[in-house]
C-alpha positions as protocol buffer text, in pm:
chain_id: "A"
residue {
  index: 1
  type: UNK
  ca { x: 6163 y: 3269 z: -3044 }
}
residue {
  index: 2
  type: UNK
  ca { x: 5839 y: 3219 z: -3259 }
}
residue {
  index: 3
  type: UNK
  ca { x: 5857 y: 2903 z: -3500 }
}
residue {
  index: 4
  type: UNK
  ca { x: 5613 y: 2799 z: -3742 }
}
residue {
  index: 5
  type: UNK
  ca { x: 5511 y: 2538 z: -3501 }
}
residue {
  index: 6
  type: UNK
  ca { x: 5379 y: 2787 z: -3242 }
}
residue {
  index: 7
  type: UNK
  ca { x: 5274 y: 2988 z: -3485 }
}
residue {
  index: 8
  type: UNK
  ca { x: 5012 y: 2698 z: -3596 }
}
residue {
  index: 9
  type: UNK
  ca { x: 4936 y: 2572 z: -3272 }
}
residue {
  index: 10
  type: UNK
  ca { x: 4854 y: 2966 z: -3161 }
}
residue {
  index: 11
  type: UNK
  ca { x: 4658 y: 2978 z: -3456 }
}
residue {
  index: 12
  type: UNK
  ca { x: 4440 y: 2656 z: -3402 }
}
residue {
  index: 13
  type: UNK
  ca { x: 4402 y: 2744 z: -3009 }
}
residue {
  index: 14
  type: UNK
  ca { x: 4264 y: 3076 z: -3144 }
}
residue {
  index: 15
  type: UNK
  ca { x: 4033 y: 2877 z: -3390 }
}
residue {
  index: 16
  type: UNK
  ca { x: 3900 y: 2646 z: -3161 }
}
residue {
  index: 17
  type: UNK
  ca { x: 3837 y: 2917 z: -2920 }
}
residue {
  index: 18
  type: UNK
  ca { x: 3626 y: 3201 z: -3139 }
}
residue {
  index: 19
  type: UNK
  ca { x: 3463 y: 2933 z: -3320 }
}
residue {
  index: 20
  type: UNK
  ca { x: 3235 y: 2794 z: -3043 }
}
residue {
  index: 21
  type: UNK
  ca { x: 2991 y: 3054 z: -3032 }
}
residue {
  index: 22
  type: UNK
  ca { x: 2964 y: 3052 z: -3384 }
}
residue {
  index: 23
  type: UNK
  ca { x: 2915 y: 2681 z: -3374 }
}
residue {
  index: 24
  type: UNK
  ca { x: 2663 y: 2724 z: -3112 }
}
residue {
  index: 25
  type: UNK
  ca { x: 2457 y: 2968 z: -3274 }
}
residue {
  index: 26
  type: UNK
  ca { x: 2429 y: 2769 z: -3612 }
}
residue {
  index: 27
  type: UNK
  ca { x: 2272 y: 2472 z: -3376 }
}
residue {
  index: 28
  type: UNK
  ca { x: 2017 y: 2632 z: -3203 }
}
residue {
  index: 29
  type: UNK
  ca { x: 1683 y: 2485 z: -3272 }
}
residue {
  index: 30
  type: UNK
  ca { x: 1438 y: 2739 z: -3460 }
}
residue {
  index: 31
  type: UNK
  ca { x: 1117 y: 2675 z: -3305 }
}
residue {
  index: 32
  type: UNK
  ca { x: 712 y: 2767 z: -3451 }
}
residue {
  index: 33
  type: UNK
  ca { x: 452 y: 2878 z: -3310 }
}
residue {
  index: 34
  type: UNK
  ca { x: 124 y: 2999 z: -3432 }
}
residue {
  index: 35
  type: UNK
  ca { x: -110 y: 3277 z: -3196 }
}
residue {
  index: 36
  type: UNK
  ca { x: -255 y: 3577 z: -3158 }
}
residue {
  index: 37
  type: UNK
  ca { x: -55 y: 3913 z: -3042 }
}
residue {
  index: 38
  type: UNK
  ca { x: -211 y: 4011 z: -2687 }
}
residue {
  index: 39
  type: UNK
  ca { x: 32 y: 4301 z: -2654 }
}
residue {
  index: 40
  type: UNK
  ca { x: 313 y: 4483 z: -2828 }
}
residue {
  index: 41
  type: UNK
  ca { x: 557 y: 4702 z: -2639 }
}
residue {
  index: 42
  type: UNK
  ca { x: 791 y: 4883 z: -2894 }
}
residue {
  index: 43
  type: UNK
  ca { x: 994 y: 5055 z: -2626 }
}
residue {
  index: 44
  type: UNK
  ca { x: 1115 y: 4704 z: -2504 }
}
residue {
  index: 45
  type: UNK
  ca { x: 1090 y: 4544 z: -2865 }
}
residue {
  index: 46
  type: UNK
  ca { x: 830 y: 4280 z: -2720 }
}
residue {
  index: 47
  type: UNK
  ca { x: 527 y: 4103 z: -2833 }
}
residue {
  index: 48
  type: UNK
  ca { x: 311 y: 3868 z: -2657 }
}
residue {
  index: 49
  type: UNK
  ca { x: 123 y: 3565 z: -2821 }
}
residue {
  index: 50
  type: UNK
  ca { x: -131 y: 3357 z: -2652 }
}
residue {
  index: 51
  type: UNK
  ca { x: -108 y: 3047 z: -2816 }
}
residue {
  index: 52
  type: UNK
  ca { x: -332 y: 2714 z: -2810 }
}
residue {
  index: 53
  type: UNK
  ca { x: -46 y: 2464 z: -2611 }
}
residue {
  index: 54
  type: UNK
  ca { x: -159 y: 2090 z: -2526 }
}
residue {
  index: 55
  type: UNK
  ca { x: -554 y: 2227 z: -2583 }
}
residue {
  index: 56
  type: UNK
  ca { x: -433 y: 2552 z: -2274 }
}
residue {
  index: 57
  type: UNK
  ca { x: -457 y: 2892 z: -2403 }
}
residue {
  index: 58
  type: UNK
  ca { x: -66 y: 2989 z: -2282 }
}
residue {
  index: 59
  type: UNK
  ca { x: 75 y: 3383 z: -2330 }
}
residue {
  index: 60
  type: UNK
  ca { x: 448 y: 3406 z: -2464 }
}
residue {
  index: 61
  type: UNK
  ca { x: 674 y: 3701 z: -2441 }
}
residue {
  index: 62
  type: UNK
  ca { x: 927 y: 3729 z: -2754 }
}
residue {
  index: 63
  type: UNK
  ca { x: 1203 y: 3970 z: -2731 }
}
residue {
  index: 64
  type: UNK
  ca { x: 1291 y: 4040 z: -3151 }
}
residue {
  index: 65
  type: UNK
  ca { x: 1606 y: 3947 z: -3261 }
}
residue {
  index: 66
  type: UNK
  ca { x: 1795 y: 4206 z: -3371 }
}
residue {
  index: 67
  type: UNK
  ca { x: 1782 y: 4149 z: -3760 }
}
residue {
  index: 68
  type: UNK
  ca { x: 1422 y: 4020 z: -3705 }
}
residue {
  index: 69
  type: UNK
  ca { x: 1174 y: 4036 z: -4015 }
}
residue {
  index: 70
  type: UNK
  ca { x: 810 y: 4137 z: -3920 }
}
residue {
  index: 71
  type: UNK
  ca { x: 584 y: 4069 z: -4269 }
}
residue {
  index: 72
  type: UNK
  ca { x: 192 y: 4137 z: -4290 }
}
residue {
  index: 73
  type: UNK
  ca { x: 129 y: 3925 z: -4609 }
}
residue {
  index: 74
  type: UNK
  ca { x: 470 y: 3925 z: -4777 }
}
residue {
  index: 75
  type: UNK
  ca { x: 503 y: 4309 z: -4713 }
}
residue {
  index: 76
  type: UNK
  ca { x: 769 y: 4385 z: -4431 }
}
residue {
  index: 77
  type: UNK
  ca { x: 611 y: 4613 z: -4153 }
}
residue {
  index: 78
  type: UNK
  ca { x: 742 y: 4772 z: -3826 }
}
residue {
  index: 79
  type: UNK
  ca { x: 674 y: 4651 z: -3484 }
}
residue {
  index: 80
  type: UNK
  ca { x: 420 y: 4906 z: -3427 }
}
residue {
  index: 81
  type: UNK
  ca { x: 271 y: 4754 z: -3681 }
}
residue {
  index: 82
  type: UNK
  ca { x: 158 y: 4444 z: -3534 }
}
residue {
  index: 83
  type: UNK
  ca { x: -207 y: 4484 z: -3347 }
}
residue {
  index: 84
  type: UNK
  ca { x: -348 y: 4343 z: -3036 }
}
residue {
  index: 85
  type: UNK
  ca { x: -608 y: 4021 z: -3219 }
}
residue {
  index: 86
  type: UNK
  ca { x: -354 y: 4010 z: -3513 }
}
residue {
  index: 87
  type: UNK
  ca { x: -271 y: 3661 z: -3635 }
}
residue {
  index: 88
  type: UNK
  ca { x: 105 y: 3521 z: -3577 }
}
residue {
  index: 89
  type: UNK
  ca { x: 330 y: 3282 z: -3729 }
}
residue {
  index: 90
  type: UNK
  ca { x: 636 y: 3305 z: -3557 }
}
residue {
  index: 91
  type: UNK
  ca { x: 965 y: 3178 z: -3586 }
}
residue {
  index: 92
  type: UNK
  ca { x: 1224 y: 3145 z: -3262 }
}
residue {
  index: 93
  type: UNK
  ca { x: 1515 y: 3021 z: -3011 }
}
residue {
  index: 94
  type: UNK
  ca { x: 1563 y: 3011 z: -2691 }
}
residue {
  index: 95
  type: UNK
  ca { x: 1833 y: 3224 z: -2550 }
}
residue {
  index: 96
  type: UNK
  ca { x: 1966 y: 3205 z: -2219 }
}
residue {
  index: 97
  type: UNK
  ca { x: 1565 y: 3138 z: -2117 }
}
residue {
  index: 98
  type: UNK
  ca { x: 1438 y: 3468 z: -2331 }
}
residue {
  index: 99
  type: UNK
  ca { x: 1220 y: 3354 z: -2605 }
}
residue {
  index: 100
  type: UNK
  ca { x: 1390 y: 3496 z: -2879 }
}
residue {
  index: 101
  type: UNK
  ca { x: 1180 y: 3610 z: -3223 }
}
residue {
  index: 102
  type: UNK
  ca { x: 1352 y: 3591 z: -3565 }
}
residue {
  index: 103
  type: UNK
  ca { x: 1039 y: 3615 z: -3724 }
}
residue {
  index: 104
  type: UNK
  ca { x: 662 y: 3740 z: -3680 }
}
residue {
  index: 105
  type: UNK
  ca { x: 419 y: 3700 z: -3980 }
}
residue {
  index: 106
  type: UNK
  ca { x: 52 y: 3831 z: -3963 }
}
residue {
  index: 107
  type: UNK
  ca { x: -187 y: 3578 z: -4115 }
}
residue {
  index: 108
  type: UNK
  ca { x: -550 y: 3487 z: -4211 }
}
residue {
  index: 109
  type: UNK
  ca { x: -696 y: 3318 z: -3881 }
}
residue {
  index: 110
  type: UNK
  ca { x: -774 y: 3022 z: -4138 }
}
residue {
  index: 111
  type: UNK
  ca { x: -424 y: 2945 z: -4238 }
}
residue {
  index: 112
  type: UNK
  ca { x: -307 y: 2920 z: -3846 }
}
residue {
  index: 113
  type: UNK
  ca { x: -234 y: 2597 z: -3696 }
}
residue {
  index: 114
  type: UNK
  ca { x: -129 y: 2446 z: -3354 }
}
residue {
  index: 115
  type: UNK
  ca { x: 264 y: 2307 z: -3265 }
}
residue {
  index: 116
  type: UNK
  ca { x: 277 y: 2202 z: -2947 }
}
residue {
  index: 117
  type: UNK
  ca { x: 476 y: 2491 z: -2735 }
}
């Protein structure tokens, strides 16, 4: 029979268990990387950034996120959007070794700077 005791410790298994990949998820370390796009593929929802790494010119693949914003100058665009010798700021995680974008920002090649990859 079912007491309030089982009831709770059922409850806090059930807690502990659902809330890890929450907790996870809020952890993960949002990286930034400034670049230029080399190639956008909108039937894979890629782009790839060649970025200045340790004073190496480096290419990145970043597979969007699914609620991923994409901006040129404040005003949200579409993947398609983005050109090849566009300007990047971009904003992601690492997931299960896939680069993962949350966002991609076109900018003015004088605002860009370096982080180290």
């Amino acid at each position: 029979m079912w007491n309030i005791k089982s009831i709770l410790e059922g409850m806090v298994i059930a807690l502990v268990l659902f809330s890890g990949p929450v907790a996870m998820a809020a952890t993960e370390k949002m990286h930034l990387i400034y670049g230029q796009v080399k190639k956008v593929d909108t039937a894979a929802d890629t782009v790839a950034v060649s970025a200045d790494v340790k004073n190496k010119e480096k290419e990145f693949v970043f597979h969007l996120a699914p609620q991923a914003s994409l901006t040129d100058q404040g005003k949200k665009i579409m993947l398609g959007d983005l050109k090849e010798g566009s300007h990047v700021a971009l904003h992601y995680t690492h997931d299960k070794g896939t680069l993962l974008a949350h966002s991609v920002s076109i900018r003015n090649q004088s605002s860009m700077k370096s982080e180290k990859y």
